[in-house]
N, C-alpha and C positions, 0 to 999 in steps of 0.2 A: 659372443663368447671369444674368447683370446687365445692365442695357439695354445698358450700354454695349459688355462683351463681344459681345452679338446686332448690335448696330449695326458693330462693327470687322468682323466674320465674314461678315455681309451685304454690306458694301462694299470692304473692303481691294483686293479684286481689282480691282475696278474704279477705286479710287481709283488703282491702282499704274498699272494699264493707261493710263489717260490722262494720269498724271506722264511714262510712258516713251514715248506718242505725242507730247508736246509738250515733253521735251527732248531723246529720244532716247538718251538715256544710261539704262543701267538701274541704276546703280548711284546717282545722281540720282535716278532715279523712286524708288527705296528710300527713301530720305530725303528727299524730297519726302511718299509717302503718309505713312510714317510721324511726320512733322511734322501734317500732315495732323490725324492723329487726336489726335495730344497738346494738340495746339491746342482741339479739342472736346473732351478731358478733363478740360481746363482750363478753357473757358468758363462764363462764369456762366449765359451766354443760355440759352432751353432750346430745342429745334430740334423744327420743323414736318413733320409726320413726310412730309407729302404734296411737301417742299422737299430733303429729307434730302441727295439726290444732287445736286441741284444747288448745296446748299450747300458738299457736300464737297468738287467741283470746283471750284467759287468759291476756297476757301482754297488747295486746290493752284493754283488758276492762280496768285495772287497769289504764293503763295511762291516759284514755278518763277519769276518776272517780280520779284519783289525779288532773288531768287540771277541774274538776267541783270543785274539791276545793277550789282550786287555783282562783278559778277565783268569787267565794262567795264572796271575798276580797275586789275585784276588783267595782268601781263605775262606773254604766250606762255613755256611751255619751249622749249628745242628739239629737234628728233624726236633726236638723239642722247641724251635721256633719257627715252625711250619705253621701256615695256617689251614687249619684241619677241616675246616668249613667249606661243603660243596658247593663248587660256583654255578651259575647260571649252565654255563657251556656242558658239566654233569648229565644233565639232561636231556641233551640231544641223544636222537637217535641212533645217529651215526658214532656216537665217541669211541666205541669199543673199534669198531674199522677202521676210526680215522686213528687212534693212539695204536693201532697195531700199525700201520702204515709208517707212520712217523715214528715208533721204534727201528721200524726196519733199514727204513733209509738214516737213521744216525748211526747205523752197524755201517755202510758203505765209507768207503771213502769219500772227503769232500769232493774231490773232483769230479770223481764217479757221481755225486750223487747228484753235483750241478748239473754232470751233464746231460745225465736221466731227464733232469727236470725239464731243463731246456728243453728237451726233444720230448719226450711223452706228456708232460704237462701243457708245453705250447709249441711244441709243431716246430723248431724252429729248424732253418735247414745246417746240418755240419758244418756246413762252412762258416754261418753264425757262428755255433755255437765253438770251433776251433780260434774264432778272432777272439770271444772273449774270456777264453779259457785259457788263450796262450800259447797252444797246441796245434799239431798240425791235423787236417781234416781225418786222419786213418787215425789218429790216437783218439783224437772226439768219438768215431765211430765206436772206436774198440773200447772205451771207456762206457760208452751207454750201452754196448752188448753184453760185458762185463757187470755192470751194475745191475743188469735185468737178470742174469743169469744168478747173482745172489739173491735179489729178490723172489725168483722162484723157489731158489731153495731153501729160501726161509719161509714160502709156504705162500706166497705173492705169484698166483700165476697171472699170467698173460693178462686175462679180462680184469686182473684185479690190479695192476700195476697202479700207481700216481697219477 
């Protein structure tokens, strides 16, 4: 196995998972992590292994915030070319939890809601999550106390957070 194959195996999941908390679309976080990784395939840099994750959320943020640019551009369809047909995903269990969830975190602020991710979804510690957010360790803090605190009040307690 090849660093590189060990390093996609280790992270993809979590790369994906935080592409589809922060845009909510799964089909977007596909292409988000998977950009993701291409982007490190291709880099000449070589990466800190004690940075690894926050580097690889670093690159999905930017990508998912270069494609909201990109897509500001972009003109609405209209729901008359929707396709109306339930997908596979319909039928999970979980969908009503998981689309209430992923409503709520699109209310947050991006920042806010990177940073939640960062820390409630994978543990990462502030100081991570301030290198790749740009921010100093007390704004990171205050950022994911902040974004929990809307998700409570949007009805998202504690045990039910991201």
């Amino acid at each position: 196995m090849t660093e590189f194959e060990a390093l996609y195996r280790r992270y993809a999941r979590d790369v994906y998972r935080f592409a589809l908390y922060l845009s909510g679309d799964r089909a977007l976080a596909e292409d988000i992590a998977s950009e993701t990784f291409v982007r490190v395939w291709t880099s000449s840099s070589g990466l800190r292994s004690s940075t690894v994750k926050a580097y690889l959320f670093t690159i999905a943020r930017r990508l998912f915030l270069d494609g909201r640019r990109r897509q500001a551009r972009w003109a609405p369809l209209e729901d008359s070319h929707r396709d109306t047909a339930p997908g596979p995903h319909d039928r999970a269990a979980s969908r009503d939890e998981l689309e209430m969830v992923l409503s709520a975190l699109q209310v947050l602020p991006e920042t806010d809601r990177a940073a939640l991710l960062m820390r409630a979804q994978d543990g990462l510690p502030y100081e991570d999550i301030a290198a790749g957010l740009g921010v100093s360790v007390a704004a990171a803090k205050v950022k994911v106390h902040r974004a929990r605190v809307k998700l409570a009040q949007a009805g998202l307690g504690p045990g039910r957070e991201p």
